[in-house]
N, CA, C and O atoms as a DFTB+ gen file, in Angstrom:
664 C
 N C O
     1  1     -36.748     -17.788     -12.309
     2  2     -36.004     -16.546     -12.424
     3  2     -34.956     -16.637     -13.531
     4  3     -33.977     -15.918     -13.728
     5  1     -35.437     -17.779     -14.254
     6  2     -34.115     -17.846     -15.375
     7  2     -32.785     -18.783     -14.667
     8  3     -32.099     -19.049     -15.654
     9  1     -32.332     -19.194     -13.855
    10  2     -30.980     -19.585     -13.353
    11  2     -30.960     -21.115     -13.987
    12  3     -32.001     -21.683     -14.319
    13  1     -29.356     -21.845     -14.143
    14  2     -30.202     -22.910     -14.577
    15  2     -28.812     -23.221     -13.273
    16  3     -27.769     -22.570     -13.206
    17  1     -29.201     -24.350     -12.384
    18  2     -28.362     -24.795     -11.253
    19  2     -27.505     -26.222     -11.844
    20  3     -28.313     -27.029     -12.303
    21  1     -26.661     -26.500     -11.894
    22  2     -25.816     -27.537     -12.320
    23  2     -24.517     -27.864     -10.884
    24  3     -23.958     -27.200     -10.011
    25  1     -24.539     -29.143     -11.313
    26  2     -23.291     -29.163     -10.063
    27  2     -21.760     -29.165     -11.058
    28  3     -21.749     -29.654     -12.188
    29  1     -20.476     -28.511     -10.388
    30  2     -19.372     -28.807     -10.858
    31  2     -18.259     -28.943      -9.877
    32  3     -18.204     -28.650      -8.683
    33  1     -17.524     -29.382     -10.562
    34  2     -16.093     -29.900      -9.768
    35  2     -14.973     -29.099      -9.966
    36  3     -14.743     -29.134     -11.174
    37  1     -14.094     -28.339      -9.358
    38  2     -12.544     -27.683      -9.172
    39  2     -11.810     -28.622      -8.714
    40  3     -11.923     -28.757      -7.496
    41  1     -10.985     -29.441      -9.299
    42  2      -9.942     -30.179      -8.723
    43  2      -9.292     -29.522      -8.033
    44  3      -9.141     -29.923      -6.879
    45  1      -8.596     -28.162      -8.476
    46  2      -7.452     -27.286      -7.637
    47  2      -7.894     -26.845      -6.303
    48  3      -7.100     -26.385      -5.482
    49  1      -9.711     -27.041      -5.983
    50  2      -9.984     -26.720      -5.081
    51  2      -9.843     -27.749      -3.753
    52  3     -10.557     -27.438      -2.800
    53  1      -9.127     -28.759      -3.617
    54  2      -9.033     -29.907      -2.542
    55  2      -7.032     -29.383      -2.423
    56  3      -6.314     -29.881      -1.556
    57  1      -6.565     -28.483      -3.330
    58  2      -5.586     -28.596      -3.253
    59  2      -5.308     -26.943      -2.518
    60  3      -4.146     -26.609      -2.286
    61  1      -6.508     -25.957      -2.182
    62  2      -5.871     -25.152      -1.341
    63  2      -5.797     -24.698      -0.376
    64  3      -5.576     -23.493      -0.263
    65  1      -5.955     -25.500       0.657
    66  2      -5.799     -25.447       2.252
    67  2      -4.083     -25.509       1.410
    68  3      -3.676     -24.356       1.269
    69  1      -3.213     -26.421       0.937
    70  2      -2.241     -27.032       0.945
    71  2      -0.837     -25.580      -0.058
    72  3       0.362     -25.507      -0.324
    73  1      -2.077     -24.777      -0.229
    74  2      -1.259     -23.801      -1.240
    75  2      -1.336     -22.507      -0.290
    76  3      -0.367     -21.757      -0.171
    77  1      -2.679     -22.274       0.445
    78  2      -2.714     -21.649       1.696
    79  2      -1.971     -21.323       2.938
    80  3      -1.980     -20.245       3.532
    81  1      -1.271     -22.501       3.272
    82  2      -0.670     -22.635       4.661
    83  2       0.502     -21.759       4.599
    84  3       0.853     -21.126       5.594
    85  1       1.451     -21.654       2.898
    86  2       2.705     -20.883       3.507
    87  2       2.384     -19.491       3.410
    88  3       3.192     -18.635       3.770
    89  1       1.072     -19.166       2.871
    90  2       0.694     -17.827       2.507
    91  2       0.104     -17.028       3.534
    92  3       0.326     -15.853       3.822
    93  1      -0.901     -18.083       4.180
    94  2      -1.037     -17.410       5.621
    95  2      -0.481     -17.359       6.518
    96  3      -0.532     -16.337       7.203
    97  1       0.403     -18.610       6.943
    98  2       1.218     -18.673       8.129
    99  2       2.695     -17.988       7.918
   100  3       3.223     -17.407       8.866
   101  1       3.241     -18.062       6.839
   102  2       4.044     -16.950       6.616
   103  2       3.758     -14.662       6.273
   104  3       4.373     -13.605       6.414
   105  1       2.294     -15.249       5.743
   106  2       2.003     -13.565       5.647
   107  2       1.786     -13.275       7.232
   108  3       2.458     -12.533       7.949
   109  1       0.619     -14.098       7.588
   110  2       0.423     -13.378       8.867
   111  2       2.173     -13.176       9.667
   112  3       2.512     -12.046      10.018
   113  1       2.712     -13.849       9.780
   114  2       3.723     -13.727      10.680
   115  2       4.787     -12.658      10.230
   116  3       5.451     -12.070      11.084
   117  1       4.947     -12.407       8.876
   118  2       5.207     -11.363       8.476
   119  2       4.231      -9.441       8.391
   120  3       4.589      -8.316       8.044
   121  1       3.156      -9.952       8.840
   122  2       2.362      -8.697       9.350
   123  2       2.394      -8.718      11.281
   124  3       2.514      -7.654      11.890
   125  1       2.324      -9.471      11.697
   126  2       1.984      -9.694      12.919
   127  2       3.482      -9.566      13.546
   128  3       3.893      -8.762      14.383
   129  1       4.161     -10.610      12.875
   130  2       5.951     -10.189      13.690
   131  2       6.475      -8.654      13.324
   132  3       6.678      -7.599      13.924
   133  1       6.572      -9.185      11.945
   134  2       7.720      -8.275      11.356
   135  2       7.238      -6.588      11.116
   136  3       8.069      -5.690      11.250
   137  1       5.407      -6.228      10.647
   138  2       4.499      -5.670      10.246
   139  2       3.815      -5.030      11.247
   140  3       2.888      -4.352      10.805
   141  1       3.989      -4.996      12.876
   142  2       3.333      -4.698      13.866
   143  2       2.164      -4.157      13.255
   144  3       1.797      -2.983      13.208
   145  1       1.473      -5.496      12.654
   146  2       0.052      -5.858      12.507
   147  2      -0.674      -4.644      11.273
   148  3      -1.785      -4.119      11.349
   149  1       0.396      -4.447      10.164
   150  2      -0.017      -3.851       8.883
   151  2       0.627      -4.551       8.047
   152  3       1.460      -5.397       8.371
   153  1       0.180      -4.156       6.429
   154  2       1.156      -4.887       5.523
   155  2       1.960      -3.503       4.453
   156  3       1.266      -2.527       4.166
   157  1       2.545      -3.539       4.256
   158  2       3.229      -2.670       3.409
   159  2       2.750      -2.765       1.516
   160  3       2.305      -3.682       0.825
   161  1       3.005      -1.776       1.315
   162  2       3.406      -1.823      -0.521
   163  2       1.934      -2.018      -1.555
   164  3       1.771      -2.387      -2.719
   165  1       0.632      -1.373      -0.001
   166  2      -0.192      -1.814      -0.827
   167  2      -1.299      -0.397      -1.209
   168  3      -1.173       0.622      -0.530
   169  1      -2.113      -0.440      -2.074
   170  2      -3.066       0.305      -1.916
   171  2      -3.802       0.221      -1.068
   172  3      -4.171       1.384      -0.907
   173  1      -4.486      -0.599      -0.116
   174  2      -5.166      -0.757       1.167
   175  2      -5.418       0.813       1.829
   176  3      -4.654       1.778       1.867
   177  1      -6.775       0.649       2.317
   178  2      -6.921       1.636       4.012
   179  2      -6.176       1.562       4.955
   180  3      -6.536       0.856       5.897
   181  1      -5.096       2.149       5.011
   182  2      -4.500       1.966       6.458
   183  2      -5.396       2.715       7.821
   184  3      -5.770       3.887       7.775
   185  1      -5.582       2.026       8.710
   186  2      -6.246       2.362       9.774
   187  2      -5.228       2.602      11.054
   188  3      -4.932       1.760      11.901
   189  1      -4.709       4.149      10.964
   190  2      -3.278       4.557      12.033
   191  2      -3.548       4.256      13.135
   192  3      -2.565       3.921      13.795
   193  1      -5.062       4.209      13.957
   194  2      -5.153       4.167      15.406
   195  2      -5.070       2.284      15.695
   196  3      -4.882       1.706      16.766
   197  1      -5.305       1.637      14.199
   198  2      -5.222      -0.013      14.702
   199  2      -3.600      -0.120      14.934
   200  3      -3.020      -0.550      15.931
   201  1      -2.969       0.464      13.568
   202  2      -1.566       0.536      13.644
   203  2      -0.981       1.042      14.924
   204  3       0.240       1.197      14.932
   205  1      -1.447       1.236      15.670
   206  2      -0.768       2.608      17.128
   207  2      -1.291       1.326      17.956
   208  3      -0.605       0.922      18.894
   209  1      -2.406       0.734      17.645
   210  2      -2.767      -0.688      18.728
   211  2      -1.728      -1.673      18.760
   212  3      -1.066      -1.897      19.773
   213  1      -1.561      -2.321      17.566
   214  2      -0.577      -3.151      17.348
   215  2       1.158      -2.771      17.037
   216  3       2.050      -3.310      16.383
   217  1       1.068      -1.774      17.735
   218  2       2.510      -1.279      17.716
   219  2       3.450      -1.504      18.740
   220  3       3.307      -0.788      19.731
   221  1       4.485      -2.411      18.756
   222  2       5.119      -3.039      20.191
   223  2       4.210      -4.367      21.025
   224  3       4.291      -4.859      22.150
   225  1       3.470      -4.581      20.005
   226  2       2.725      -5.889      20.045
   227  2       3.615      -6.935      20.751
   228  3       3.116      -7.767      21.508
   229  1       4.920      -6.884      20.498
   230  2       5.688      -8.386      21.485
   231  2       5.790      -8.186      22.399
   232  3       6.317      -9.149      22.954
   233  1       5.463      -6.906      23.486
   234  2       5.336      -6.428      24.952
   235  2       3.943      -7.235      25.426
   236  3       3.882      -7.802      26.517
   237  1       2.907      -7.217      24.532
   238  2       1.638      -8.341      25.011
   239  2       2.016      -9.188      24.437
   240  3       1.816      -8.489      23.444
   241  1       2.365     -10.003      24.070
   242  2       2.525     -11.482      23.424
   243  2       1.466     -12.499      23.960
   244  3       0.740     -13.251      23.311
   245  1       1.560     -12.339      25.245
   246  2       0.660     -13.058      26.174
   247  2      -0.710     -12.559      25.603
   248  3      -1.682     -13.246      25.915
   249  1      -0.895     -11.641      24.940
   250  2      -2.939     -11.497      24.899
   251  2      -3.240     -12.235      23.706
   252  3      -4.397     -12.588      23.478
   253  1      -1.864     -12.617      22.570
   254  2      -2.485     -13.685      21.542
   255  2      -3.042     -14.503      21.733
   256  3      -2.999     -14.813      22.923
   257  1      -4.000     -15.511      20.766
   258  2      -4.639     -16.576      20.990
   259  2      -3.610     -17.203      20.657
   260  3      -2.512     -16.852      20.225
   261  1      -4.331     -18.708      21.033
   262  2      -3.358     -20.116      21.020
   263  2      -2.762     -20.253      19.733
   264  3      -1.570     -20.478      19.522
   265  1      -3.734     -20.093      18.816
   266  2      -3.680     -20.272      17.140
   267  2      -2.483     -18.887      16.699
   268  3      -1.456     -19.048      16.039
   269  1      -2.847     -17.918      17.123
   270  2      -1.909     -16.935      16.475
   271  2      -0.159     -17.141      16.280
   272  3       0.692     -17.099      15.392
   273  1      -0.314     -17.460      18.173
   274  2       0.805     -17.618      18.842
   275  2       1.462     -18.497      17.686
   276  3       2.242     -17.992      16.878
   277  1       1.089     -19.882      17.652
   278  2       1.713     -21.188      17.041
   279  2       1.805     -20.752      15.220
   280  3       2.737     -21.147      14.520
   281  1       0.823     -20.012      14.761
   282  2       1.317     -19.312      13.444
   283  2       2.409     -18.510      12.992
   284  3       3.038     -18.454      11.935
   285  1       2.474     -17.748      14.362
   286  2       4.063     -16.555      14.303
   287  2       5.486     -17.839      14.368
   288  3       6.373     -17.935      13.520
   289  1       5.388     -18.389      15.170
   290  2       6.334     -19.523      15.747
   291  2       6.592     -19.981      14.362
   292  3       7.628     -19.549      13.856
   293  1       5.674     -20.963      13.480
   294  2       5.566     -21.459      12.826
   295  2       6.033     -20.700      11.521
   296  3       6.918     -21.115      10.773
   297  1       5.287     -19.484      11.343
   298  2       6.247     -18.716      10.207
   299  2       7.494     -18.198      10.886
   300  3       8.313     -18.405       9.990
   301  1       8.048     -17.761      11.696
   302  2       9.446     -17.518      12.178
   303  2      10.168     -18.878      11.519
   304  3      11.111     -18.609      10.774
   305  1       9.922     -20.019      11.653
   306  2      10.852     -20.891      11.760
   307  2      10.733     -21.537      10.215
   308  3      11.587     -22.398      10.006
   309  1       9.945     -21.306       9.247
   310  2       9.483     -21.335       7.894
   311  2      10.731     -20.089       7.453
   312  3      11.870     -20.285       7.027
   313  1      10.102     -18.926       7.708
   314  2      11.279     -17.835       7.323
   315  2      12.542     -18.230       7.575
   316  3      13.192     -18.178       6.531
   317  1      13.395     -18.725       8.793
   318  2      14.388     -18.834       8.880
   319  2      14.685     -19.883       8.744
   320  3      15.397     -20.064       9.732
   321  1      14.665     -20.940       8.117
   322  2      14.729     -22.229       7.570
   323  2      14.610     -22.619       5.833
   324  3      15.361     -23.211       5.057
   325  1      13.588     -22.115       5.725
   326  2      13.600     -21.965       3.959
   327  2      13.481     -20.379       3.280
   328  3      12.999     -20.155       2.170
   329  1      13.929     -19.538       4.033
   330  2      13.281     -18.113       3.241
   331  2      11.968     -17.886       3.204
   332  3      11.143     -18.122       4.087
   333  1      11.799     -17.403       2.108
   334  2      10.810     -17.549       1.384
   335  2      10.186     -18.226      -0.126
   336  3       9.333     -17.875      -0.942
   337  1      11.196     -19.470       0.028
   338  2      10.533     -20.302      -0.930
   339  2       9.496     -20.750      -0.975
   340  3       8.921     -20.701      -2.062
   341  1       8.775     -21.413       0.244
   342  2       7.774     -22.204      -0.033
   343  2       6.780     -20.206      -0.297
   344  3       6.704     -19.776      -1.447
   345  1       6.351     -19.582       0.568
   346  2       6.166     -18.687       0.286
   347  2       5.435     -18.654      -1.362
   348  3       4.314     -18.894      -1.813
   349  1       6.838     -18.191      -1.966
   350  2       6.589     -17.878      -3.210
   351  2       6.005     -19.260      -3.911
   352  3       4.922     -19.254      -4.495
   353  1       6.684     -20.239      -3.817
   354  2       5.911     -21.380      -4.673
   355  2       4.188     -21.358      -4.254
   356  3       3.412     -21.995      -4.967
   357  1       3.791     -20.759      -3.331
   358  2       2.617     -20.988      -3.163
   359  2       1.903     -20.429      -3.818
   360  3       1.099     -20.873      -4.638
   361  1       2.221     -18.940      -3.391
   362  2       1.807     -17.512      -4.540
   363  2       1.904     -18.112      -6.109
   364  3       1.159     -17.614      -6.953
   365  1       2.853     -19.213      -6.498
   366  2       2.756     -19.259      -7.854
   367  2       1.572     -20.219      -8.090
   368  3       1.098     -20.211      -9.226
   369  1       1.162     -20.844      -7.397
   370  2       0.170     -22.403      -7.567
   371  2      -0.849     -21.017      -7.014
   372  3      -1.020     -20.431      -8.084
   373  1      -1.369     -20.449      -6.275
   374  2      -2.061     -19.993      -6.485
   375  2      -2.921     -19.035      -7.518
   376  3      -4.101     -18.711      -7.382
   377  1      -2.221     -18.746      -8.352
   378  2      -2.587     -18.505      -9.770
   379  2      -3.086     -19.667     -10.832
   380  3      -3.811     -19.304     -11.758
   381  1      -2.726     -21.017     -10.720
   382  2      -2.881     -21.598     -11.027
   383  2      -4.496     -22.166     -10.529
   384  3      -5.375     -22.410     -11.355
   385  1      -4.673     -22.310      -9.100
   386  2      -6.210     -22.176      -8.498
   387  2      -7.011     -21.333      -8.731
   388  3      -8.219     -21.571      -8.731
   389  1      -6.260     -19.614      -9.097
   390  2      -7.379     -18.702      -9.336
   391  2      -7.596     -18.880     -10.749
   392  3      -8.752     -18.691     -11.126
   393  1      -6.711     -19.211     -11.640
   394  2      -7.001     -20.006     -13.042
   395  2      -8.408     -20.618     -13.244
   396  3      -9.280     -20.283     -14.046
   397  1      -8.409     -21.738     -12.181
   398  2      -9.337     -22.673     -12.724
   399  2     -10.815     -22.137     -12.232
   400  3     -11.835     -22.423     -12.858
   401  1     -10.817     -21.141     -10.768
   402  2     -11.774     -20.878     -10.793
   403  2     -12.527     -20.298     -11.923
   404  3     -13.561     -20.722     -12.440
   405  1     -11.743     -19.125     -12.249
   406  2     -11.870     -18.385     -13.475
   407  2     -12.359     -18.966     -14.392
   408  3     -13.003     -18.232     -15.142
   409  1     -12.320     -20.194     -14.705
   410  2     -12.300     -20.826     -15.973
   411  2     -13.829     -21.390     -15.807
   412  3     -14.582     -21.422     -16.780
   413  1     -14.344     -21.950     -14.158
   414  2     -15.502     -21.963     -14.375
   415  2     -16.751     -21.092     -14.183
   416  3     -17.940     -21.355     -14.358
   417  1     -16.173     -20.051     -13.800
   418  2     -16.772     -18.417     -13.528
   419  2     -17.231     -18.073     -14.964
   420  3     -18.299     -17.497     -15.170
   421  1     -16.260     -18.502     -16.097
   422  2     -16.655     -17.431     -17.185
   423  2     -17.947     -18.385     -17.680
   424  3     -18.699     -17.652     -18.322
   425  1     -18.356     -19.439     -17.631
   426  2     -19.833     -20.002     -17.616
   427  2     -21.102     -19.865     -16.544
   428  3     -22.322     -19.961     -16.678
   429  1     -20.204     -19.588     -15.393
   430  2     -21.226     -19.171     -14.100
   431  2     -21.490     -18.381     -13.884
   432  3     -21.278     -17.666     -14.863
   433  1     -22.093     -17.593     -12.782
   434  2     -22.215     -16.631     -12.368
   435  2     -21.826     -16.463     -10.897
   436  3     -21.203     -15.513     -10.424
   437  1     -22.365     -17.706     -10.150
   438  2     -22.144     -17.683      -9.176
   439  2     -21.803     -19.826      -8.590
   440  3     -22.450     -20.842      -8.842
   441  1     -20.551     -19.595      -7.807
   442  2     -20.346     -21.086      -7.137
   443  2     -20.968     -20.832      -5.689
   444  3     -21.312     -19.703      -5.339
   445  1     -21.113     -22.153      -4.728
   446  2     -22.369     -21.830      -3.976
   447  2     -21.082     -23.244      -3.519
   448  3     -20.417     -24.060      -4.156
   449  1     -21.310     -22.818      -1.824
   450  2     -21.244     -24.207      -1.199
   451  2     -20.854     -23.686       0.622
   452  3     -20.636     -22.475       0.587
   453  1     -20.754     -24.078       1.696
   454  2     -20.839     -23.909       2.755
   455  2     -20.166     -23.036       2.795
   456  3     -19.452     -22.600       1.893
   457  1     -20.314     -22.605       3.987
   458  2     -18.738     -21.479       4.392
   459  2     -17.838     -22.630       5.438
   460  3     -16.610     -22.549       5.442
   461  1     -18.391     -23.462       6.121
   462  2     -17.705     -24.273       7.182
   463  2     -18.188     -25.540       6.730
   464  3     -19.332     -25.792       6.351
   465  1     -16.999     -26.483       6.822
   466  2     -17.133     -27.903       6.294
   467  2     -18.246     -28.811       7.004
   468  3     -18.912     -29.610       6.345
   469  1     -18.388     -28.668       8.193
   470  2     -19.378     -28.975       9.504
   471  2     -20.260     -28.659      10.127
   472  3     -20.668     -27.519       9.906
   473  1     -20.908     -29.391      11.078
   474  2     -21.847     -28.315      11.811
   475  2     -21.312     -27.928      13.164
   476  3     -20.660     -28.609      13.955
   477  1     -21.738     -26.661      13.257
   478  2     -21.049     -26.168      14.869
   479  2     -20.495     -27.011      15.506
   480  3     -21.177     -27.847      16.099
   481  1     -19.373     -27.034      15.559
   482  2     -18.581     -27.469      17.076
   483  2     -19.148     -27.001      18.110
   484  3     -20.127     -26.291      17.878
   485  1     -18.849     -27.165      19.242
   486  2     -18.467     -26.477      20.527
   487  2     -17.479     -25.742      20.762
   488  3     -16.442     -26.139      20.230
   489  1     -17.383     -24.602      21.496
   490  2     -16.249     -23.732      21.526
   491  2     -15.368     -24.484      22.988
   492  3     -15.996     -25.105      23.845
   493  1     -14.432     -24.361      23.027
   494  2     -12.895     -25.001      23.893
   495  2     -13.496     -24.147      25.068
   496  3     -13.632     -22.926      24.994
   497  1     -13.894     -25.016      26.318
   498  2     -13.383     -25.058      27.458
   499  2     -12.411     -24.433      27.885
   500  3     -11.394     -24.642      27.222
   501  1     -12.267     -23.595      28.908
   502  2     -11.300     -23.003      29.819
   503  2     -10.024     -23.297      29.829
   504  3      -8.970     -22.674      29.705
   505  1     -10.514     -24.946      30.096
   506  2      -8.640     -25.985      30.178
   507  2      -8.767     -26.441      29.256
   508  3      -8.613     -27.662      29.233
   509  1      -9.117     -25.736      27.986
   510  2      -9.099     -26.849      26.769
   511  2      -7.419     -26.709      26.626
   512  3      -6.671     -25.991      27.290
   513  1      -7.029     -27.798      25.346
   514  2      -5.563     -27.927      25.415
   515  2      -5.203     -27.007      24.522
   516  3      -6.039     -26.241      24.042
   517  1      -3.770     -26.964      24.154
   518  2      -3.551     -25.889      23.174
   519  2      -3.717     -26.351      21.720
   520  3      -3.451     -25.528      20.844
   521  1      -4.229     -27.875      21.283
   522  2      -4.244     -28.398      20.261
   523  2      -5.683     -28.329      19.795
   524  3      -6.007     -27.951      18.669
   525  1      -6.650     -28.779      20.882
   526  2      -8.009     -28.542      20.562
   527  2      -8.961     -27.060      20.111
   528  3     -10.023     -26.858      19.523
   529  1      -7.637     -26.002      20.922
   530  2      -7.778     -24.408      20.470
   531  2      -7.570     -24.245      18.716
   532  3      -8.250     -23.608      17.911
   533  1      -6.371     -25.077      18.513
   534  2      -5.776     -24.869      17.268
   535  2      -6.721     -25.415      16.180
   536  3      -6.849     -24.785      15.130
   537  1      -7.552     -26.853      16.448
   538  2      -7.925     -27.490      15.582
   539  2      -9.166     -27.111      15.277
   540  3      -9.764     -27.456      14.258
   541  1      -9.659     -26.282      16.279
   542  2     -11.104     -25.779      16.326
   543  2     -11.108     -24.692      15.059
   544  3     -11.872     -24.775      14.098
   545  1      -9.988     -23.541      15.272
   546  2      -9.895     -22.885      14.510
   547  2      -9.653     -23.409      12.949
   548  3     -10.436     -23.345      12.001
   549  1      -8.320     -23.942      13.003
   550  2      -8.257     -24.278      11.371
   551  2      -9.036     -25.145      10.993
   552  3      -9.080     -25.249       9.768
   553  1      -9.764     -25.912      11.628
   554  2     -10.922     -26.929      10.705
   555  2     -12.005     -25.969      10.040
   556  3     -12.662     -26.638       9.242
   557  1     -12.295     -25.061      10.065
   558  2     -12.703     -24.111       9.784
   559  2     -12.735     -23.692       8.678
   560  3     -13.810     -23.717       8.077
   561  1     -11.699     -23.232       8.125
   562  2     -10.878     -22.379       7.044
   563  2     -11.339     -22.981       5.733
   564  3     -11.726     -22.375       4.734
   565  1     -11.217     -24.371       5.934
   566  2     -10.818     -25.167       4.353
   567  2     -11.833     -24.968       3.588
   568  3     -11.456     -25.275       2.457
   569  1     -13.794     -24.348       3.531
   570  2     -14.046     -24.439       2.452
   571  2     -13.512     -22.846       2.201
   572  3     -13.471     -22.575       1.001
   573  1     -13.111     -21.779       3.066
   574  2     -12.744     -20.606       2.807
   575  2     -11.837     -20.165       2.476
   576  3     -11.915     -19.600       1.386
   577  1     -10.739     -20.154       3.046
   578  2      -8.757     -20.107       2.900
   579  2      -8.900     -20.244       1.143
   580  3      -8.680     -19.100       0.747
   581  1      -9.130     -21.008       0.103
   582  2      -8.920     -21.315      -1.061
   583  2      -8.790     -19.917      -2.006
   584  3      -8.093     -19.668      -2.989
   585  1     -10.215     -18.776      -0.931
   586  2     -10.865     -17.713      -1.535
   587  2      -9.914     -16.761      -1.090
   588  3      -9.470     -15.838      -1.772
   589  1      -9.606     -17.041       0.146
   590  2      -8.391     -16.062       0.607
   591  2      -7.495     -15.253      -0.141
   592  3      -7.237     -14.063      -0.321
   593  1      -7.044     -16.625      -0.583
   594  2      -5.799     -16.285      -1.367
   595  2      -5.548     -16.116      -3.079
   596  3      -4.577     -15.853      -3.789
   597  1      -6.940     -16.412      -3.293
   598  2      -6.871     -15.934      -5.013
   599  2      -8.465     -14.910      -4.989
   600  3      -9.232     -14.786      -5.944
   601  1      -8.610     -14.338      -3.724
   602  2      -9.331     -13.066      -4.063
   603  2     -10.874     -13.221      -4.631
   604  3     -11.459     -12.253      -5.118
   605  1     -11.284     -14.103      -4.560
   606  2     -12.639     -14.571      -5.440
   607  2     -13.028     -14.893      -4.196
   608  3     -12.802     -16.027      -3.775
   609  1     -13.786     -13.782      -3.279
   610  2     -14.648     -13.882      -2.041
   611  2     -15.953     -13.860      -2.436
   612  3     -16.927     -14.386      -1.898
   613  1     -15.874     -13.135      -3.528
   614  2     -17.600     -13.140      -3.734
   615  2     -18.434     -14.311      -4.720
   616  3     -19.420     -14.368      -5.454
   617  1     -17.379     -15.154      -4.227
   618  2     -18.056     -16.663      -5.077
   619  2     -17.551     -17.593      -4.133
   620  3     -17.148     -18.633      -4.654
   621  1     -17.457     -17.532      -2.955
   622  2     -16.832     -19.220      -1.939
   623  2     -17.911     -20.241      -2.248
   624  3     -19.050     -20.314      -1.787
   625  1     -17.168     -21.167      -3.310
   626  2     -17.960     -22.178      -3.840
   627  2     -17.494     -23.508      -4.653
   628  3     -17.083     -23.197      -5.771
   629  1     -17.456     -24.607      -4.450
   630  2     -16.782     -25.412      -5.757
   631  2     -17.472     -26.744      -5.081
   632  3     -17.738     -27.004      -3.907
   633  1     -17.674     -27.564      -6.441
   634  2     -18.003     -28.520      -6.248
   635  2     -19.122     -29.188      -5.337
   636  3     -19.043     -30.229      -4.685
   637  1     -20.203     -28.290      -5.472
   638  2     -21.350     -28.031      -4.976
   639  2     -22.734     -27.658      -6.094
   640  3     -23.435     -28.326      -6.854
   641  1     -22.672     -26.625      -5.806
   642  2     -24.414     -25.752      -6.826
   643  2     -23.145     -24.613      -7.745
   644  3     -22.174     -24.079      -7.209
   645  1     -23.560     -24.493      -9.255
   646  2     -23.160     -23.509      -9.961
   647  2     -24.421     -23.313     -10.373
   648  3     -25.216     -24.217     -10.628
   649  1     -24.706     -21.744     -10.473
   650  2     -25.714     -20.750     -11.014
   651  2     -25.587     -20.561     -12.284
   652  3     -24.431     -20.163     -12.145
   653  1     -25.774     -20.478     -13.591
   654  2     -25.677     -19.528     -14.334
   655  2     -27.014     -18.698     -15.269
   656  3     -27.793     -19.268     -16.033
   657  1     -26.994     -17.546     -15.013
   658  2     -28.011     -16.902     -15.504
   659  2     -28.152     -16.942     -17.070
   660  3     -27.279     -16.919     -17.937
   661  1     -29.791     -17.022     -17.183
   662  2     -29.653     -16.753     -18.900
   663  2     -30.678     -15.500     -18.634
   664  3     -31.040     -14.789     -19.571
């Protein structure tokens, strides 16, 4: 079909679970605390009847999952401890990751590589603990989260199979 498949490497890509964490655990907690579960200032679909769901959201607190719960906590105490520095330093290194993807995009067409680092887990037990809830979830993220946050969903890929068409 014409493709010629080559493998390549993103260094910046082992580095963004690590550029990720204040972006999600501080955004979400800033949509989820502060945002009763919208974000402001954006062009986005707002969806009023989700907004009317998640409105007074800290009256259920109790229907969060384990993971959510410990993310709000976790950005509360990020926010009120450093601001929003780490925050922003992240947002800035993340330009720097969507950089490099970019850089091997403009030879590719397409990067190619799992969506999940593993093969199926098992899902947590009833009495699972609140750590095995947590770890289930974020082990997850890392070949994805990278895409999250510099917007290049329609290529979750590095250091695997690159496509490029002739």
């Amino acid at each position: 079909m014409g493709a010629t498949v080559d493998e390549v490497s993103i260094p910046w890509y082992a580095l963004g679970p690590a550029i990720w964490v204040p972006i999600g655990v501080e955004g979400l907690t800033q949509t989820m605390m502060w945002g009763d579960g919208y974000g402001v200032s954006r062009q986005d679909l707002y969806v009023t009847s989700l907004m009317d769901f998640h409105h007074r959201w800290r009256e259920r607190a109790d229907e969060m999952s384990e993971t959510t719960k410990l993310m709000t906590v976790l950005g509360t105490h990020m926010r009120n401890t450093y601001g929003g520095r780490y925050y922003g330093k992240a947002m800035n290194l993340s330009r720097q990751l969507k950089a490099a993807y970019d850089a091997v995009l403009a030879d590719y067409d397409l990067l190619l590589l799992p969506t999940v680092p593993m093969k199926a887990t098992p899902l947590p037990g009833p009495g699972a603990s609140r750590a095995e809830y947590v770890q289930r979830a974020l082990e997850m993220i890392v070949n994805t989260c990278p895409f999250d946050i510099t917007r290049r969903w329609r290529c979750p890929a590095v250091c695997a199979t690159a496509c490029r068409s002739r």
